[in-house]
Each structure stands twice: as structure tokens, then as C-alpha cells.
SERO-4910 file (N, C-alpha, C, O; in steps of 0.05 Angstrom, whole numbers):
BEGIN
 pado doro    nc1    nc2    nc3   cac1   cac2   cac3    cc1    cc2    cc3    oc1    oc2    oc3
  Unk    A     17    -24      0      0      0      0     18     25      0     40     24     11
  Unk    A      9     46    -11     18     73    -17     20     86     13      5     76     30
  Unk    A     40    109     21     39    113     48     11    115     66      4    102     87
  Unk    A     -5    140     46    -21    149     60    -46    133     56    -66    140     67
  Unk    A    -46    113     44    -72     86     43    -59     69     68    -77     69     85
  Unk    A    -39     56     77    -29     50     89    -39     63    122    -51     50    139
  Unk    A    -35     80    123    -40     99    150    -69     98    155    -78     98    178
  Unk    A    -80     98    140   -114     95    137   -122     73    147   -136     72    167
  Unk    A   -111     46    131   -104     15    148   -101     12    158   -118     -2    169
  Unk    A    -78     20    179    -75     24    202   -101     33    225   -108     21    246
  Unk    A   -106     46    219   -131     70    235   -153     44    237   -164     32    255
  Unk    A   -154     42    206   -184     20    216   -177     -6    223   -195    -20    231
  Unk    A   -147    -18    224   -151    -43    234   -146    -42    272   -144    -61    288
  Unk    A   -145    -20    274   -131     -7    306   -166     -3    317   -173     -9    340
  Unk    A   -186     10    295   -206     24    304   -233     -1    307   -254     -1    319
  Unk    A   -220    -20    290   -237    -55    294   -245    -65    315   -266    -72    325
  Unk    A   -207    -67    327   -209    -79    353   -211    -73    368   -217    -89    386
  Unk    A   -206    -39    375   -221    -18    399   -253    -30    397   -259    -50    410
  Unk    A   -270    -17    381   -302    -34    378   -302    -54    379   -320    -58    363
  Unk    A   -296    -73    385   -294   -109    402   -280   -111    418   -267   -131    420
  Unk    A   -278    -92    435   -264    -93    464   -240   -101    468   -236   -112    490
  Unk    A   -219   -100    448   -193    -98    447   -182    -81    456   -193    -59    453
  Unk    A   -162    -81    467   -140    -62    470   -116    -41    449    -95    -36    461
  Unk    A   -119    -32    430   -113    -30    414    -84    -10    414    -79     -4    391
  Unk    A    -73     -5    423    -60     27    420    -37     30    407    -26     52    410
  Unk    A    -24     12    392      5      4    373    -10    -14    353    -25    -33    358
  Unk    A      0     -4    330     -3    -22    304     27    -24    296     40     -4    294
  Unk    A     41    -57    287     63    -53    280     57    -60    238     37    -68    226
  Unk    A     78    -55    231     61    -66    201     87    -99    205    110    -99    211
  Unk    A     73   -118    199     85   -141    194     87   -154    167     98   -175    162
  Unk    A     75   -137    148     68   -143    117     55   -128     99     32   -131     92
  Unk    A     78   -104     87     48    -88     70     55    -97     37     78    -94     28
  Unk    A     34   -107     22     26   -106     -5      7   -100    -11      0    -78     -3
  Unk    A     -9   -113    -24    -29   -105    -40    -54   -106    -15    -76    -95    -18
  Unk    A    -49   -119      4    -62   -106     38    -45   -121     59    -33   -142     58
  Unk    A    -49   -105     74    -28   -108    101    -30   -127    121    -49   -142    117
  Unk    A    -20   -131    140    -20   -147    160    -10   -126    181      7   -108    176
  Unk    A    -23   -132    208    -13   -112    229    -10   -119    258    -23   -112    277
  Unk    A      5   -132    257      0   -132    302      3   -118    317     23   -107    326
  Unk    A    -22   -117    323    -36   -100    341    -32    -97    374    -42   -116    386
  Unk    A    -22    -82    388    -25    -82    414    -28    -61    426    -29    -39    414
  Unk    A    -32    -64    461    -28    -86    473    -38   -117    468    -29   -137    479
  Unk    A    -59   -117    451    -85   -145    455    -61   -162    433    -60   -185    439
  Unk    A    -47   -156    417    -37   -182    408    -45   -200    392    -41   -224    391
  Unk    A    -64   -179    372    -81   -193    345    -65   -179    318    -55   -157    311
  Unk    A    -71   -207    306    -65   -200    273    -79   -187    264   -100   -200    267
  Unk    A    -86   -162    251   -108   -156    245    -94   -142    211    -77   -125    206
  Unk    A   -117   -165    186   -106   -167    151   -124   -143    153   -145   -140    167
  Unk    A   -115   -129    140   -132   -110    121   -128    -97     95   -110    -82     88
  Unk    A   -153   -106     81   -153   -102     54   -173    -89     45   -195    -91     57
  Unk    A   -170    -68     21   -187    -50      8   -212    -73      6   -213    -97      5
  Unk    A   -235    -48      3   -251    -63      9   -262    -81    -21   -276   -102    -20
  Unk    A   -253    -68    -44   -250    -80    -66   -240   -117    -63   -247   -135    -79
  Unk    A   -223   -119    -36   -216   -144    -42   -225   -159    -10   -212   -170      8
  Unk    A   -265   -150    -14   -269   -164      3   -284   -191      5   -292   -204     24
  Unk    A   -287   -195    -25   -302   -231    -23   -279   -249    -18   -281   -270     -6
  Unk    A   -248   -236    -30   -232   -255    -12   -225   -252      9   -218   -272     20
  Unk    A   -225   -226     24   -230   -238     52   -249   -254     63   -244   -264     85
  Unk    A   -263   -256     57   -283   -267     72   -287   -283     58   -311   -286     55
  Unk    A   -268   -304     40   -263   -333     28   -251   -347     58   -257   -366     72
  Unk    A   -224   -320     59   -201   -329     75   -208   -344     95   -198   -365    102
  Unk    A   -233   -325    111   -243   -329    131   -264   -352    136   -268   -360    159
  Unk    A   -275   -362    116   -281   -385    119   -262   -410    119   -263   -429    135
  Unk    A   -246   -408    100   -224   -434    102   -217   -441    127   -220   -462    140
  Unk    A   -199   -406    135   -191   -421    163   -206   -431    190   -198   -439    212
  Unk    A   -244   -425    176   -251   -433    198   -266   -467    196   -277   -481    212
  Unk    A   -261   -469    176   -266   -497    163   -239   -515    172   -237   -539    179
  Unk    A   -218   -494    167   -194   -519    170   -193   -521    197   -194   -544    206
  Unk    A   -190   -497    218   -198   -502    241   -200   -531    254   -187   -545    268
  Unk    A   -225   -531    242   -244   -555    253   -235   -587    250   -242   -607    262
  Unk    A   -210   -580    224   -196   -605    219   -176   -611    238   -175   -635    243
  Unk    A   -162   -598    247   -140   -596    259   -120   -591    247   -100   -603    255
  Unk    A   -117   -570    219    -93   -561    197    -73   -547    217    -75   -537    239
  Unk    A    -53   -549    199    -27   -536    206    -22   -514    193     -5   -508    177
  Unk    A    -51   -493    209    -50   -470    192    -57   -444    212    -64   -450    235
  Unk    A    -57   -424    206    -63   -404    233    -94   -403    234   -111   -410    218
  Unk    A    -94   -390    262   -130   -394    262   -131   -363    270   -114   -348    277
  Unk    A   -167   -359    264   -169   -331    266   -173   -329    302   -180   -348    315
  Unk    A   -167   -303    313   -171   -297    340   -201   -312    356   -225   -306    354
  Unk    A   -189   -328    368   -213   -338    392   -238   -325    407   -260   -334    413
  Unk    A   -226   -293    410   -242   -281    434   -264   -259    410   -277   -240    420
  Unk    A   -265   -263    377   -273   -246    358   -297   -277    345   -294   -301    343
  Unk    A   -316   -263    341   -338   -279    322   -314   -278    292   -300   -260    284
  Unk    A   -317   -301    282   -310   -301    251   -317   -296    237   -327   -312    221
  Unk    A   -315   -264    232   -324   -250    205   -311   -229    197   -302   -215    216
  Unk    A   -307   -219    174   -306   -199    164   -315   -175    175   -339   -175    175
  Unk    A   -304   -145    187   -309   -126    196   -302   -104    177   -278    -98    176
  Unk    A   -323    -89    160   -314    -69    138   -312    -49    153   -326    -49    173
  Unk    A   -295    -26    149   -294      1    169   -269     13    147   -248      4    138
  Unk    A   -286     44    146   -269     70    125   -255     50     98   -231     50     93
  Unk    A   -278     31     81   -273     26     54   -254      0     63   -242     -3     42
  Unk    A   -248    -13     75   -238    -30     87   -245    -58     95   -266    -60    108
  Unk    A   -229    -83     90   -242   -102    108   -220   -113    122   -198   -120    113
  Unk    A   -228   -115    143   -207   -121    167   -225   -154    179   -248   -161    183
  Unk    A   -206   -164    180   -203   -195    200   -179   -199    216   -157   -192    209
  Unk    A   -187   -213    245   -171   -208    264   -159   -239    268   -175   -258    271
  Unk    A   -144   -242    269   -131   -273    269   -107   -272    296    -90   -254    295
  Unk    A   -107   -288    313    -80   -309    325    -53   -292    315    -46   -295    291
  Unk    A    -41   -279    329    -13   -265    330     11   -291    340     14   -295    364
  Unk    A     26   -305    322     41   -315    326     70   -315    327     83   -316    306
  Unk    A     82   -315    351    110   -311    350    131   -323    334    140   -343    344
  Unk    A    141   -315    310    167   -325    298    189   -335    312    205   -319    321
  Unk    A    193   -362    316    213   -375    325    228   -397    316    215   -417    309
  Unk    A    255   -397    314    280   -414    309    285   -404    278    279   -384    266
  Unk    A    296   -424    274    310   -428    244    291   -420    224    269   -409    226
  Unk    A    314   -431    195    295   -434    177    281   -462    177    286   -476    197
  Unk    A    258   -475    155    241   -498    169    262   -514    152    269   -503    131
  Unk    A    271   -534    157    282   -557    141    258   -568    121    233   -567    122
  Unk    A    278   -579    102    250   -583     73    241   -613     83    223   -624     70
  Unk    A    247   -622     98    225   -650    107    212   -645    122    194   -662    125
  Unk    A    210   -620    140    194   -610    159    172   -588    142    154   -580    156
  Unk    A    171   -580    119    160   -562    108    142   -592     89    118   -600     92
  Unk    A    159   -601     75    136   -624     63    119   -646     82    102   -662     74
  Unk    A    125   -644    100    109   -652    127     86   -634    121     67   -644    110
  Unk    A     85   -603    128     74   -588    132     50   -593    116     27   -597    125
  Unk    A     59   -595     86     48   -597     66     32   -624     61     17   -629     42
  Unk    A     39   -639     80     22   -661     73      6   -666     85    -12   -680     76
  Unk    A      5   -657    109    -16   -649    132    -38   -633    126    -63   -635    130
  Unk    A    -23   -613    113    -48   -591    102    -65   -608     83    -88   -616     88
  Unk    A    -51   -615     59    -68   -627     33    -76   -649     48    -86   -663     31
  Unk    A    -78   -662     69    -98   -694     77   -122   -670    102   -146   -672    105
  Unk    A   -111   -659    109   -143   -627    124   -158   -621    105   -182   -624    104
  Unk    A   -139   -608     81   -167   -599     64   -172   -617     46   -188   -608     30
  Unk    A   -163   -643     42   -181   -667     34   -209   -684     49   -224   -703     43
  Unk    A   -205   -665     73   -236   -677     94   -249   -650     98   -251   -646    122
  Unk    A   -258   -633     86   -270   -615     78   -281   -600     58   -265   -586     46
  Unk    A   -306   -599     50   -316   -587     28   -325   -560     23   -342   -550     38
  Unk    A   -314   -545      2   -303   -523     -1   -311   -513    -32   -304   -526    -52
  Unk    A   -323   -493    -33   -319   -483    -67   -307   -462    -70   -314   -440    -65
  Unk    A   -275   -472    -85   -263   -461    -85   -251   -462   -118   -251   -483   -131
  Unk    A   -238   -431   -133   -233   -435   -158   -215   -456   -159   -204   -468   -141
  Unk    A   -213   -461   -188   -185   -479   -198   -169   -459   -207   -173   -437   -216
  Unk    A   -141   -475   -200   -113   -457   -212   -114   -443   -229   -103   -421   -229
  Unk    A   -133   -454   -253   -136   -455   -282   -146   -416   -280   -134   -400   -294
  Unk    A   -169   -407   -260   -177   -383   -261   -160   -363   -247   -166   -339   -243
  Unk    A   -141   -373   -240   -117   -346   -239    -99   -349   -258    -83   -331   -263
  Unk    A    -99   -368   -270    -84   -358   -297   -100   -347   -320    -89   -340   -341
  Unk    A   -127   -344   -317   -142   -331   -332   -139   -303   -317   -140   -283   -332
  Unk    A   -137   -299   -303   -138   -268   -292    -98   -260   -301    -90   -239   -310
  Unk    A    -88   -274   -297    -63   -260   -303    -59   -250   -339    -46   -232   -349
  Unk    A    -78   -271   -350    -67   -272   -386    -87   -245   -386    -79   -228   -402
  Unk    A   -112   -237   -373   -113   -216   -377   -104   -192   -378   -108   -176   -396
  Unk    A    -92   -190   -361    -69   -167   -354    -43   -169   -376    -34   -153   -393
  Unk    A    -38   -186   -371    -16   -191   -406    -21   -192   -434     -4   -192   -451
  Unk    A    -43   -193   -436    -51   -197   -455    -70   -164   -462    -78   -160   -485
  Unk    A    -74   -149   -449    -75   -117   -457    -71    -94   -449    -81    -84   -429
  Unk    A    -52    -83   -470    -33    -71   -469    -46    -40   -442    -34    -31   -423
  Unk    A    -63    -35   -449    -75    -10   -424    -65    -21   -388    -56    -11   -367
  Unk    A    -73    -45   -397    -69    -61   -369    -44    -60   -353    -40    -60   -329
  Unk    A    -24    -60   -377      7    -73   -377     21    -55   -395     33    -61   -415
  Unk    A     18    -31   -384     26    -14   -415     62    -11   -414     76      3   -428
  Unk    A     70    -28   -392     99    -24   -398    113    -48   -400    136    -49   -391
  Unk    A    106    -64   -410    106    -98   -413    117    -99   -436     98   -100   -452
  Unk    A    144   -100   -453    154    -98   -476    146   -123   -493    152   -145   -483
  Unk    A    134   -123   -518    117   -138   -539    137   -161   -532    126   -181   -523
  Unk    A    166   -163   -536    174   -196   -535    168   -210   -501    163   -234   -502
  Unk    A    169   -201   -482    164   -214   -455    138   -213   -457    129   -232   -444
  Unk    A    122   -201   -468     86   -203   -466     79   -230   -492     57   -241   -495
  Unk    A     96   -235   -501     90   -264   -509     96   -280   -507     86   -301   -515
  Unk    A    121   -274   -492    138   -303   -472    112   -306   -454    103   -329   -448
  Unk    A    100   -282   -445     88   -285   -412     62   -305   -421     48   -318   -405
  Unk    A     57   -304   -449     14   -299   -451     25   -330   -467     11   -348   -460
  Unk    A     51   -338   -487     45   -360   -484     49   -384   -468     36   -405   -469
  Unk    A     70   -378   -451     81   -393   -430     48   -400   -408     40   -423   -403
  Unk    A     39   -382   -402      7   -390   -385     -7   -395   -397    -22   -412   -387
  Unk    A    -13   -390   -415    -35   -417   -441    -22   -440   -441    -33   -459   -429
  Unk    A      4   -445   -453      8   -473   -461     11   -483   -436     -4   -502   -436
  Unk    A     25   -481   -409     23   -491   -389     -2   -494   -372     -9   -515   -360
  Unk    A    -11   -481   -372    -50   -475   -357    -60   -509   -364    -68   -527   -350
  Unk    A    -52   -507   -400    -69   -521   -409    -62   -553   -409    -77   -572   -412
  Unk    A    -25   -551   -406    -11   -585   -410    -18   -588   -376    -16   -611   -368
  Unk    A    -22   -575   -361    -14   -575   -325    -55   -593   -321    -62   -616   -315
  Unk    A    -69   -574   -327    -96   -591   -331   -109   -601   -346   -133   -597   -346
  Unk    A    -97   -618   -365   -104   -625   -383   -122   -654   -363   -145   -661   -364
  Unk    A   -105   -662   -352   -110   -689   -324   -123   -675   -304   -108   -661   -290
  Unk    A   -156   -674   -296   -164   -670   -272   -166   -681   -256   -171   -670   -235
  Unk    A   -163   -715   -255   -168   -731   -244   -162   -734   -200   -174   -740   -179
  Unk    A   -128   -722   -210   -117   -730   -185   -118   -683   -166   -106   -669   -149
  Unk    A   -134   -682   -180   -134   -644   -166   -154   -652   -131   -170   -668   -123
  Unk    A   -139   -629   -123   -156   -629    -94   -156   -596    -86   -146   -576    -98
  Unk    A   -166   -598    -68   -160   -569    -48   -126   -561    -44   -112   -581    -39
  Unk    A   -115   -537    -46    -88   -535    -50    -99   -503    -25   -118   -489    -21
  Unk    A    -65   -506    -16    -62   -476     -1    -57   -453    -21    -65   -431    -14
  Unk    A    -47   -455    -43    -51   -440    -65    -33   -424    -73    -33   -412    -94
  Unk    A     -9   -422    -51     12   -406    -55     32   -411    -17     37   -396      1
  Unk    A     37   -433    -20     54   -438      5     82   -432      8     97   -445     22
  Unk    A     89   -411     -8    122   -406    -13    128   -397     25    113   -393     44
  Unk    A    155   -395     21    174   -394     60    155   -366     73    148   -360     96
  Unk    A    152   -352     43    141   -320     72    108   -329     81     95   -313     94
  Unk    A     98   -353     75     66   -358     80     79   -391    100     63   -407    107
  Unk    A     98   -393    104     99   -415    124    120   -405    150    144   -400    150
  Unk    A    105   -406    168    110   -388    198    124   -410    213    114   -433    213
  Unk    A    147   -407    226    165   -430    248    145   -412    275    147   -387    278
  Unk    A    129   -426    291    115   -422    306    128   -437    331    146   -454    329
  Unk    A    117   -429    358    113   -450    378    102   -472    380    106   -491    395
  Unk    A     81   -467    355     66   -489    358     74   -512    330     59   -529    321
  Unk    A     99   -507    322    103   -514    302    106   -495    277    105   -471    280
  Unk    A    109   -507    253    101   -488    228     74   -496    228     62   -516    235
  Unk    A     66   -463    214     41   -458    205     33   -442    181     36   -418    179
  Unk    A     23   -455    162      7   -439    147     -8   -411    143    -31   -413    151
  Unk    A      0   -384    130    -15   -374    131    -25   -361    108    -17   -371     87
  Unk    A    -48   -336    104    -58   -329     73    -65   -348     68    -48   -365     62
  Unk    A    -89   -354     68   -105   -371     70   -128   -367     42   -147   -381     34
  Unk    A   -119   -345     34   -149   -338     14   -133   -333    -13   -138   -316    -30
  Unk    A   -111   -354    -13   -105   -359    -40   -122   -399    -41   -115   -416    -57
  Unk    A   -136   -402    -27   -139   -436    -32   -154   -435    -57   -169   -417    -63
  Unk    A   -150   -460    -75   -144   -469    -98   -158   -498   -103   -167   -509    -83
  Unk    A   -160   -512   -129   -161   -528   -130   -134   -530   -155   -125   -512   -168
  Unk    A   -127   -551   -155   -111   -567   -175    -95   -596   -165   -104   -612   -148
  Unk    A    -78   -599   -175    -48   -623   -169    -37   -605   -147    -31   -582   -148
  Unk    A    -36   -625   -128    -12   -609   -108     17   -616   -110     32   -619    -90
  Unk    A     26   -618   -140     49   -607   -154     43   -571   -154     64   -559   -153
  Unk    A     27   -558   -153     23   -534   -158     31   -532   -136     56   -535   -138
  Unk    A     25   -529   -113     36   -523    -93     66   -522    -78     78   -507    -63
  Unk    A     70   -552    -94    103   -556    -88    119   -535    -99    141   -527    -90
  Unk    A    107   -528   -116    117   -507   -135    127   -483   -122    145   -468   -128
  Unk    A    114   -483   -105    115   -452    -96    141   -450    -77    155   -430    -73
  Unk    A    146   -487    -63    159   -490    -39    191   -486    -54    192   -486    -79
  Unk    A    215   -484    -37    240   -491    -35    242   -517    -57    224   -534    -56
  Unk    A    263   -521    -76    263   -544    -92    274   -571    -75    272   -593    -86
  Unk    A    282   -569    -59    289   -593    -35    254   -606    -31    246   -630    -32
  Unk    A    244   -591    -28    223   -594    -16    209   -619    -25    208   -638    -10
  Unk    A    195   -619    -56    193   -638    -68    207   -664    -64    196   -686    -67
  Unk    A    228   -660    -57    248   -695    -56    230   -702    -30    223   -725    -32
  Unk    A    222   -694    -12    209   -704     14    177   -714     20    167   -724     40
  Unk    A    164   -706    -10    139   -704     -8    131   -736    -30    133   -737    -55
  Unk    A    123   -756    -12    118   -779    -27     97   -773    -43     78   -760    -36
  Unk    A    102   -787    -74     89   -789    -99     90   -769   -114     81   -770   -137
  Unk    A    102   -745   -104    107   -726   -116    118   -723   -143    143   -720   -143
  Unk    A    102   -723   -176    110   -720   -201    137   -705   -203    131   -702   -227
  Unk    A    154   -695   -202    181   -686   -203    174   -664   -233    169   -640   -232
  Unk    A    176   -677   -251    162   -662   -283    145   -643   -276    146   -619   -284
  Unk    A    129   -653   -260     94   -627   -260    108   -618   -245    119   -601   -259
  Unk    A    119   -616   -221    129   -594   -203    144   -573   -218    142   -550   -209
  Unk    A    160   -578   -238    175   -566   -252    164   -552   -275    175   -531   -283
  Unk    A    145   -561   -284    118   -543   -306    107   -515   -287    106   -491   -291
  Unk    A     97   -538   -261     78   -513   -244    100   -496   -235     92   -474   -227
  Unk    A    126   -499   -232    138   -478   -219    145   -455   -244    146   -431   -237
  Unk    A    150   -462   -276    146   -446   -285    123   -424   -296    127   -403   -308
  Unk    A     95   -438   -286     71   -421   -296     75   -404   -275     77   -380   -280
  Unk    A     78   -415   -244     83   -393   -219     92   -369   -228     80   -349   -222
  Unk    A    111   -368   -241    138   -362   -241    126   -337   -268    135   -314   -271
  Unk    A    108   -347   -280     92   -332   -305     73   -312   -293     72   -288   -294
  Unk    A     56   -331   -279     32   -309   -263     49   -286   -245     39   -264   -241
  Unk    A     76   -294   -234     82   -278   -219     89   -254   -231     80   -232   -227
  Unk    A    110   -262   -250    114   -227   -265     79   -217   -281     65   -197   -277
  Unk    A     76   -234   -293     48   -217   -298     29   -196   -280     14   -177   -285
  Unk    A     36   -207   -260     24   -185   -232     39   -163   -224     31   -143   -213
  Unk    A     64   -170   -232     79   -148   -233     81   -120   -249     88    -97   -243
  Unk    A     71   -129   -270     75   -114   -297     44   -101   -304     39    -89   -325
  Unk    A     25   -107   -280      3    -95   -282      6    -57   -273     19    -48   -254
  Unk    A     -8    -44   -287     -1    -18   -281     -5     -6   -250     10     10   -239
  Unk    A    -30    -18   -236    -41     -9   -214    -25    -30   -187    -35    -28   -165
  Unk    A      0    -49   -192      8    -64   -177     25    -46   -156     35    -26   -165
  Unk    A     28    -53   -127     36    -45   -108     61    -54    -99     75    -40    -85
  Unk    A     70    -82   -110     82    -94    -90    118    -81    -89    128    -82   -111
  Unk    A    137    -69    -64    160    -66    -55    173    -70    -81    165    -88    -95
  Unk    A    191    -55    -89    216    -56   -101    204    -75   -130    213    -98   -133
  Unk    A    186    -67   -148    175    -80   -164    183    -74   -189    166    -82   -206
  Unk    A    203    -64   -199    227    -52   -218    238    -82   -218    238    -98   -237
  Unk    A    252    -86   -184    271   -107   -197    254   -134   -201    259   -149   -220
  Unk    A    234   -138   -181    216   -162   -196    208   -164   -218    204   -187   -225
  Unk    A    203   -144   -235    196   -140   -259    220   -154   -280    215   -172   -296
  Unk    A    245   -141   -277    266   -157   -292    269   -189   -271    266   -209   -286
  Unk    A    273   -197   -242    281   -223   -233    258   -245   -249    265   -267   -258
  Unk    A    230   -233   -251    211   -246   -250    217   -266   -275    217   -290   -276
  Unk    A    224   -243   -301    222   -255   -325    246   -274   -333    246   -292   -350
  Unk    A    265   -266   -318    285   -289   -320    285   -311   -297    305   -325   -297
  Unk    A    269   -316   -280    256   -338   -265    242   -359   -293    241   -384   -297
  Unk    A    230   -333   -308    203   -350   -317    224   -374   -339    225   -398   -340
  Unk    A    238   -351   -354    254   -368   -372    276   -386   -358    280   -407   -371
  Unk    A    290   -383   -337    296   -406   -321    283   -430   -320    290   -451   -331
  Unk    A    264   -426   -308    250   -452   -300    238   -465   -325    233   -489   -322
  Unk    A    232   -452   -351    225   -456   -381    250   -479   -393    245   -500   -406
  Unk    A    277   -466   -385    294   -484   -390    299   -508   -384    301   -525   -401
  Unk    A    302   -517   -347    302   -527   -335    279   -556   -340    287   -579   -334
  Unk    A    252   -551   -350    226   -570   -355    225   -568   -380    203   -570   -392
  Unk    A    254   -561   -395    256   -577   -423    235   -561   -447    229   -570   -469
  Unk    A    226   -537   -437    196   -523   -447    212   -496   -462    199   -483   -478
  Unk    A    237   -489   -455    246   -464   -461    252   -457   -493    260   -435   -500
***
């Protein structure tokens, strides 16, 4: 978020939990993009907030985790002492979740594909309507695919980008057979070394597809630890990732930190990993 949208976030996710009898009087920022994350004190809540433009996914988010909840996932849960819902305030939707302390190392990749397998057998005992992969790569080829959208997207990387997520979209699901519920984007900054373990968080990217998509997102160790794991599809889905990701980049209205240099890392990720799955 831009400074002064940012400061505004702040206000209403501080002004949430004052009105639910929180303690509110420090907001720290623990995550700002395209909406923030804030811990809040004294009370010691997460509190996401996102324009209010992006509030059917909050309040996707907010169902998952109260669905997975119930499974026992290895994922964060929203705050105990708050009803689970969505709270809109000044154009805003704010949800208050479980403030978890960051602790030890980095996670070792048998401990992260652990993670991961835990999660995908939780949201295999829960039913959920949730998109397939397939419709965020339709939202990204939009953006790449016109030029108002992406008006600084130079014509040869805008056809690396628009054919690389067609032809993969389409070799990646061509097989629906073996798709399930996916976390949707589990890369290291969405998996928390907790007390209580690692935990899952961002929750309102969940997905359906192969949870090769997901591996995708993880450390490449990772995969070697995760039984039955296609090795090939991990290596397709890590380059469509790798596609959608600069495409989001190269959108005109995008927010995210230092997005100059993602803009050039992104596109040579994409053609990396193009090489690498024999596709380049």
C-alpha cells in the first residue's frame, strides 16, 4: 500500500479492535502489499486488512480457516475471543486472526513437506468451493494480454508471458483426475516456524488443482520429501508460478516493494524454469 492508504489501514484495523473490546494502542506493520498485515497491541491480534475492493476474498479467507480449524490443519487460526467474520470500516475489510510468535531457524525441507502433507490430507476432509488454478491464470493472461493493463510490458516478454500460461495452464490440466483443495501459494514468507510448530498462513489464495502446484511454490528440496510427488509437473507448475508472478507485476495499478527489480528477476525466473522443464 501507498503511504497514505497504508495509514488509513492502520486507523481502521486499530479502530476494529477498539469496537470489540480490544486493547488496541500500537499497530506494527508485519506485511504491507497489496493489503497489510498488522500486530496490534497491547491485545496481540493479527489484524489483515484489505481494500474493500478485495473483500469476497477476505471473507473466502475467513471461511477456510474456519473450516480448516475444525480439521485440525497446520495452519493459523483466526482470534478466539472475535466472532469469525469480516469487519468493513473507512472502505476497508479487516479480519482479526491469532498473533504468532516467529521462532528458530529456517524450516528444514522434510519438515516443510510434512507441513504440506498435513495440510493437503485437512483440506481433503472438507468441502469447499473453491476456484481452480486454471482461473488465476485466466486473470493473469488478462493483464498480459492488454496492453492498457500492462502498458509497460515490452511486446517480446508479453508473449513469452501470454504463451508460456496458455500452453502450461493447459498441459498442467489437461489431467483433472488427481486435483484437490491446495493452499494455493505456500512459498517460505506464508509458512510461519511457530511454537506451535510451522504454520500456514494467507489462506485466501486456496485453490483447486495437483498439489504439484503447490510444491511449486515450496523450496526445490522440498519436493524430494513429499511422497508421490511428479518431479516433471512440479517443474511445469513452478514455471507457470513463475509466469503469473511477473504478470502481476507488470500490471499498471500493482503495489508490490521494489517491483522494478521483480519485474526484470521475474522474467528471468520464468525463462529459467522454461529451460530447466525442457519447455524453453
Amino acid at each position: 500500500m501507498e503511504p497514505s492508504e497504508l495509514r488509513r489501514a492502520m486507523a481502521a484495523g486499530r479502530a476494529t479492535a477498539s469496537a470489540l473490546g480490544l486493547q488496541a494502542d500500537d499497530a506494527v506493520v508485519v506485511h504491507n502489499s497489496d493489503r497489510v498485515a498488522l500486530r496490534l497491541l497491547p491485545c496481540d491480534v493479527l489484524a489483515r486488512v484489505a481494500p474493500s475492493g478485495h473483500l469476497a476474498d477476505s471473507e473466502f479467507e475467513v471461511e477456510v480457516a474456519h473450516r480448516l480449524a475444525d480439521v485440525g490443519a497446520p495452519a493459523a487460526e483466526l482470534d478466539p475471543r472475535i466472532q469469525p467474520r469480516i469487519h468493513v470500516r473507512d472502505a476497508f475489510a479487516v479480519s482479526l486472526w491469532t498473533y504468532y510468535e516467529p521462532v528458530g531457524s529456517e524450516i528444514a525441507p522434510a519438515d516443510y513437506a510434512d507441513v504440506l502433507m498435513r495440510h493437503h490430507a485437512a483440506l481433503r476432509q472438507i468441502d469447499l468451493d473453491a476456484p481452480h488454478f486454471t482461473d488465476r491464470v485466466t486473470a493473469a493472461l488478462k493483464e498480459v494480454n492488454d496492453p492498457e493493463r500492462s502498458p509497460e510490458l515490452p511486446d517480446s516478454d508479453r508473449e513469452l508471458l501470454s504463451t508460456t500460461l496458455e500452453g502450461l495452464s493447459a498441459t498442467i490440466s489437461c489431467d483433472r483426475t488427481g486435483d484437490q483443495l491446495l493452499h494455493g501459494e505456500p512459498h517460505p514468507g506464508n509458512l510461519l516456524n511457530t511454537r506451535r510448530g510451522p504454520l500456514l498462513v494467507d489462506l485466501a489464495t486456496c485453490c483447486r488443482g495437483p498439489i504439484e502446484f503447490d510444491l511449486a511454490h515450496a523450496p526445490e528440496e522440498v519436493g524430494e520429501h513429499y511422497a508421490g510427488a511428479d518431479h516433471g509437473l512440479v517443474q511445469r507448475c513452478r514455471a507457470l508460478n513463475w509466469a503469473m508472478f511477473s504478470a502481476w507485476r507488470w500490471r499498471r495499478a500493482d503495489q508490490m516493494p521494489d517491483r522494478g527489480h521483480w519485474r526484470v528477476e521475474g522474467l528471468h525466473r520464468v525463462r529459467a524454469a522454461l529451460d530447466r522443464c525442457a519447455l524453453g
